[in-house]
C-alpha positions as CSV (number, residue, x, y, z in Angstrom):
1,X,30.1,-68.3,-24.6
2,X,29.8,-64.6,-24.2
3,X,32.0,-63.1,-22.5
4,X,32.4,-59.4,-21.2
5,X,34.0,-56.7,-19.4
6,X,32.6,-54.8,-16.4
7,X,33.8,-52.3,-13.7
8,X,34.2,-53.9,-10.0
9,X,35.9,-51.3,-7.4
10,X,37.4,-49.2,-10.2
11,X,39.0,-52.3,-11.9
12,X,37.6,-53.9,-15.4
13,X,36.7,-57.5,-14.2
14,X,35.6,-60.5,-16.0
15,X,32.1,-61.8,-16.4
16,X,30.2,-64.7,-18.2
17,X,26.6,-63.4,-20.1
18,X,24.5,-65.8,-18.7
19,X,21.3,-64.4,-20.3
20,X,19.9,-61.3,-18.0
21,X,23.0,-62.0,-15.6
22,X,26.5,-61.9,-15.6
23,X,28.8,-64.4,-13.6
24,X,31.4,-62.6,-12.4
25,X,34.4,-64.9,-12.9
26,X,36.8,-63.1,-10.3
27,X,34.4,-64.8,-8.1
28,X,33.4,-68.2,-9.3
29,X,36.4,-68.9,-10.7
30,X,39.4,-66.8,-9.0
31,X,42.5,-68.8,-10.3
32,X,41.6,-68.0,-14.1
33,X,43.4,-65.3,-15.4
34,X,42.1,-62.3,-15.1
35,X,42.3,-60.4,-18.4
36,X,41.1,-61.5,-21.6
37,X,44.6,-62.0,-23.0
38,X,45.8,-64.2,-20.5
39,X,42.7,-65.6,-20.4
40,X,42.4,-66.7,-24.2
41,X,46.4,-67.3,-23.9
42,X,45.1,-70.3,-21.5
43,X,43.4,-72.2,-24.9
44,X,40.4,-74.5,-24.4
45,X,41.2,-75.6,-21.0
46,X,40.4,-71.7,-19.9
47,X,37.8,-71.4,-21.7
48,X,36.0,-74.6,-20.2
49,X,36.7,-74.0,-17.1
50,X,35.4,-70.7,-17.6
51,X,32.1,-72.0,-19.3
52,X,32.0,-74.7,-16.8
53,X,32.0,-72.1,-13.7
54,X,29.6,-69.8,-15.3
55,X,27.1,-72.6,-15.6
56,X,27.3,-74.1,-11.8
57,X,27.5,-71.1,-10.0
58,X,24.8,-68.8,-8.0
59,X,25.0,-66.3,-5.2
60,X,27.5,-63.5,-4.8
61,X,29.0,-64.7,-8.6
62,X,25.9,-63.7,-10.5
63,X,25.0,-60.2,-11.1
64,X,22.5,-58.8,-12.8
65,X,23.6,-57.4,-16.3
66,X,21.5,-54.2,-15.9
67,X,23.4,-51.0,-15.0
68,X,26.5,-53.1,-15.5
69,X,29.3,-49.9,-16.2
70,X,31.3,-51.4,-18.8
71,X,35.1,-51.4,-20.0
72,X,35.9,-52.2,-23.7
73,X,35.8,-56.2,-24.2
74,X,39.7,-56.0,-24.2
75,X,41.0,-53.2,-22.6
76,X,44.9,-54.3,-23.0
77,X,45.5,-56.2,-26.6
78,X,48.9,-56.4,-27.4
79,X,47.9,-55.0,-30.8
80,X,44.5,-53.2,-32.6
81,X,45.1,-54.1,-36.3
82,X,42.9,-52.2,-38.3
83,X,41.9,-52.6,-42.2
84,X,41.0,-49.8,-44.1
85,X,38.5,-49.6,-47.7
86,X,38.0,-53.8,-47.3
87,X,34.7,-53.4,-48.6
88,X,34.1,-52.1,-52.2
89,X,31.3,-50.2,-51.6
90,X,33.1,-47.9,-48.8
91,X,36.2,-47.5,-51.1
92,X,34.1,-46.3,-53.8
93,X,32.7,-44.0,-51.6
94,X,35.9,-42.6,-50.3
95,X,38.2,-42.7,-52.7
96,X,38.7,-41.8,-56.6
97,X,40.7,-45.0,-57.3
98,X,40.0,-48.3,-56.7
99,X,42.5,-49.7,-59.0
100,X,44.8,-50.9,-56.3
101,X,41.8,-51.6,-53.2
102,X,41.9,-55.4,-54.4
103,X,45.9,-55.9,-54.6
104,X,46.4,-55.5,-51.0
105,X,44.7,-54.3,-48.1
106,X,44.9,-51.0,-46.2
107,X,46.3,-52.0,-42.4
108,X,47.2,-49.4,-40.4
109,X,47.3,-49.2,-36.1
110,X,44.7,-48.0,-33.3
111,X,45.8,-47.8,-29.5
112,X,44.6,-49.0,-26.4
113,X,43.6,-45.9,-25.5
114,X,41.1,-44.5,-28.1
115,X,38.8,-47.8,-26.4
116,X,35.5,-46.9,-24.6
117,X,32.9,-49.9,-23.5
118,X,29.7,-50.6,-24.7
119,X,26.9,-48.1,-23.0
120,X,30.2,-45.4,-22.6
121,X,30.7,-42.1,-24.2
122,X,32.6,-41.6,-27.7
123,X,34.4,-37.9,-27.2
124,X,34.4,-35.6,-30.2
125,X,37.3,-34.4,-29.5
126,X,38.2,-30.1,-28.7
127,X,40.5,-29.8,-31.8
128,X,37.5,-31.3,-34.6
129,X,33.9,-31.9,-35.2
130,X,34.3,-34.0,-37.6
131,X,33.6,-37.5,-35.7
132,X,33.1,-40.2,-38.0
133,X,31.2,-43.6,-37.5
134,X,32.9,-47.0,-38.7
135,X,30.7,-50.2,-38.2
136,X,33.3,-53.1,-38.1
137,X,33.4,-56.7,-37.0
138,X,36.5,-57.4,-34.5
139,X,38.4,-60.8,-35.0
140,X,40.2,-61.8,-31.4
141,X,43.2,-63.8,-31.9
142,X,43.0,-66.9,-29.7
143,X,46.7,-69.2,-30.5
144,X,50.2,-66.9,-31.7
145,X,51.3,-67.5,-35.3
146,X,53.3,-66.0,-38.0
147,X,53.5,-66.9,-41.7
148,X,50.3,-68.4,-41.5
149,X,48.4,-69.9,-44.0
150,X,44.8,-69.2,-45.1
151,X,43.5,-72.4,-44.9
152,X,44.7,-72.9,-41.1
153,X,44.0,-69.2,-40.4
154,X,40.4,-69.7,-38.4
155,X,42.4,-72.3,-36.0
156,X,44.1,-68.9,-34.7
157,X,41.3,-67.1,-34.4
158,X,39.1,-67.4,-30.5
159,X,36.2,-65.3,-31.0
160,X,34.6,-62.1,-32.4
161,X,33.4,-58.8,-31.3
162,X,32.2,-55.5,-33.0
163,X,33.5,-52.2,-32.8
164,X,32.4,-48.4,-33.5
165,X,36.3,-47.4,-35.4
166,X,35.1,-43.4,-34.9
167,X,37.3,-41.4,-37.0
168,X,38.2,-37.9,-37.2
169,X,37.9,-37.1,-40.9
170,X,40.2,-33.8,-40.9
171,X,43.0,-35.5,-39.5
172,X,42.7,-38.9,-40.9
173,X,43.3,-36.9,-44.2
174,X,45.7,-34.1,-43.1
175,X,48.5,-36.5,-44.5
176,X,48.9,-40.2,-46.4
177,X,49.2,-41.8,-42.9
178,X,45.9,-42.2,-41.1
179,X,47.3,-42.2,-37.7
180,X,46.3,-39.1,-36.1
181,X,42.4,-39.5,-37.6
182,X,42.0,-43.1,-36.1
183,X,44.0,-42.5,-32.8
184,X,42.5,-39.7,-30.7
185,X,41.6,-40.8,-27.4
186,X,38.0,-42.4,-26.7
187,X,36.3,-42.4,-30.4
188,X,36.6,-46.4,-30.6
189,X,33.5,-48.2,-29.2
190,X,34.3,-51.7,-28.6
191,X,32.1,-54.4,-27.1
192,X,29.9,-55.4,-25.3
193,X,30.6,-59.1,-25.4
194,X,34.0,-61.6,-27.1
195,X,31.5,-64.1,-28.5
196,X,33.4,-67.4,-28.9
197,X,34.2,-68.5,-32.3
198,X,31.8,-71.7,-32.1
199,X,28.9,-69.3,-32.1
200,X,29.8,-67.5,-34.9
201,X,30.0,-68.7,-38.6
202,X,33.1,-69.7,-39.7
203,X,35.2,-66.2,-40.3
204,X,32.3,-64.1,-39.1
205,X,30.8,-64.3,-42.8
206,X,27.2,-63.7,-43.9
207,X,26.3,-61.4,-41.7
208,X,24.6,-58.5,-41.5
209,X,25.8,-55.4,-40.3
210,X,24.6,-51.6,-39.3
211,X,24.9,-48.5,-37.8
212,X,22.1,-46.3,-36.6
213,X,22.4,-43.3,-35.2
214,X,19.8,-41.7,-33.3
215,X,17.6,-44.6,-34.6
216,X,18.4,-44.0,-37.8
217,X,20.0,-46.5,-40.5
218,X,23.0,-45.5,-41.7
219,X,25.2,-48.6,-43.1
220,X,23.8,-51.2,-43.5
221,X,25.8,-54.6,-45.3
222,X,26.8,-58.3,-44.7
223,X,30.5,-59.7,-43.7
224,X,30.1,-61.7,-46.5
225,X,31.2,-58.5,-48.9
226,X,34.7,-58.0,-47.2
227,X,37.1,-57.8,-50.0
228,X,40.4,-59.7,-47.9
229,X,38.1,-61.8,-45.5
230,X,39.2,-63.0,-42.2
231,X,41.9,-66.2,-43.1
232,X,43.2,-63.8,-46.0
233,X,43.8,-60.9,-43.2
234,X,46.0,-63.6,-41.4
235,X,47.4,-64.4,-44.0
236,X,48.5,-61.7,-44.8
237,X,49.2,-60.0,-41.9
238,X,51.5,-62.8,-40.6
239,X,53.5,-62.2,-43.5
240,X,54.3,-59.3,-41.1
241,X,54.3,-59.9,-37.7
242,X,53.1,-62.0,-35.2
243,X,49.8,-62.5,-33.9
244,X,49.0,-63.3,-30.3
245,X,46.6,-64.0,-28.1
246,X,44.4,-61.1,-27.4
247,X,45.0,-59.3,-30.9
248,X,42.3,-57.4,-32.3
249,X,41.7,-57.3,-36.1
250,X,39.1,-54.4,-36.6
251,X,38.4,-55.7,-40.1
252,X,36.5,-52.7,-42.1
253,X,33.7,-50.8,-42.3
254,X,30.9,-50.7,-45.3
255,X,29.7,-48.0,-47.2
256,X,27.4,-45.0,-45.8
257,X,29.8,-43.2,-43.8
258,X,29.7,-40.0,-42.7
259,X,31.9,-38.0,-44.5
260,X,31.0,-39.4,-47.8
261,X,27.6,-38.0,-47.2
262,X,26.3,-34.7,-49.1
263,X,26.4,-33.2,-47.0
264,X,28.6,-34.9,-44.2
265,X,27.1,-36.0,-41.5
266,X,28.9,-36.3,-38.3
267,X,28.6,-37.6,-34.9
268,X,28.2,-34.7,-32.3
269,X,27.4,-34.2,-28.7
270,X,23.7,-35.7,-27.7
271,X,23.9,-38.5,-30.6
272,X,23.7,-41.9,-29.7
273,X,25.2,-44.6,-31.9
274,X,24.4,-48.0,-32.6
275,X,26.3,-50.7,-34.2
276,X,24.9,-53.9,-34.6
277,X,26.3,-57.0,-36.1
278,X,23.7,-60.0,-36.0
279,X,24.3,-62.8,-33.6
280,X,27.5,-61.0,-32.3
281,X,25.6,-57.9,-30.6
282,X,24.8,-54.0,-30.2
283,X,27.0,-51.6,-29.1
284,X,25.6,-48.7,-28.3
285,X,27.7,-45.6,-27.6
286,X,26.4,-42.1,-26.3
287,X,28.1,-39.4,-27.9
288,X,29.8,-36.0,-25.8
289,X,32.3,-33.3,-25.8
290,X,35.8,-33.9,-25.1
């Protein structure tokens, strides 16, 4: 099942892909929860009766998909956990050492409000030009843990997404703490559909992944070369903290970045950007000035 954000009256609502339409759920099924944390939170009863309304419904519940405005797939996760250099590639391309890239993985935070929906603009913002694309697979936790194990990881884990993690090169690298480079507001694409982990191999591996911009291919990899895949990520981040439903895990990017580029290449007003992760989806991000 696909599920997906869209605007109704000013407020991000619910729908159900149900190939060229959407079923809005706020309409065929009005006493499910209404964001995708509660939702997920509600485990595989929600989620059937979700799948189960989509499938019998007609009328004023289906919309078209077309000229859909839409919101980023979750636009209130309790946490965006992101994980920096997991593929070797990129980490050769960014940094000068390696030595300690497999020991441990980068993790550092986004916020809710850097998030744009699919077919929405990515801002460069007024103090930098220096906007970075970041093709990465999203992992949605679907049932709360901590301290858990690798080989029961997947069980906590309700779907996948993809996610453009735009980054602001200058200040991602103004000090040892990538904050303010992955955190100004509107660079992170996210969407356009949660697909449910049954249609996606297990832990989102083998497959391919890209970024074009302006048609053009600039990363291009499989999910399958992650260095800490997705059970090692809750793993290890459970070691941590807690993971609850409606979690985001934005799990790394490849190499051909922009900045590693000679000479860089960044995104700027006009551009439109791509990512697309096969049988998850495209998101597809114009590009203007903040």
């Amino acid at each position: 099942m696909r599920i997906l954000a869209f605007d109704k009256s000013g407020q991000p609502t619910l729908g159900v892909r149900r190939g060229d339409d959407v079923v809005d759920l706020s309409v065929a099924a009005p006493d499910l929860p209404g964001d995708m944390p509660a939702l997920i939170a509600g485990g595989d009863d929600a989620m059937s009766r979700a799948k189960a309304a989509a499938e019998g419904v007609s009328g004023d519940a289906v919309i078209s998909a077309e000229g859909l405005v839409y919101h980023p797939t979750i636009w209130n996760p309790g946490k965006i956990i992101c994980v920096g250099l997991n593929y070797a590639a990129h980490a050769a391309e960014a940094v000068s050492d390696t030595s300690n890239v497999q020991e441990y993985p980068s993790l550092f935070l986004r916020v809710a409000t850097t998030l744009v929906g699919h077919e929405q603009s990515i801002l460069v913002p007024k103090a930098s030009s220096d906007l970075d694309y970041e093709a990465e697979m999203v992992a949605v936790v679907g049932k709360s843990g901590l301290g858990v194990s690798k080989a029961n990881a997947l069980d906590h884990i309700a779907g996948y997404s993809v996610f453009n993690e735009g980054s602001v090169r200058d200040y991602q690298f103004k000090s040892s703490q990538w904050t303010s480079g992955k955190n100004f507001d509107a660079t992170g694409g996210f969407g356009p559909d949660f697909v449910t982990a049954d249609e996606v191999p297990a832990g989102g591996k083998g497959l391919r992944i890209q970024t074009r911009l302006n048609g053009e291919t600039m990363q291009d990899a499989n999910t399958e070369n992650m260095i800490f895949d997705i059970p090692t990520l809750i793993e290890i981040i459970t070691e941590v903290m807690t993971l609850h439903p409606g979690d985001v895990i934005v799990s790394g990017t490849p190499d051909g970045v922009g900045f590693a580029r000679k000479p860089p290449v960044w995104m700027k007003p006009g551009d439109v950007c791509e990512i697309d992760i096969e049988g998850i989806g495209v998101l597809r991000n114009s590009i203007e000035a903040a």
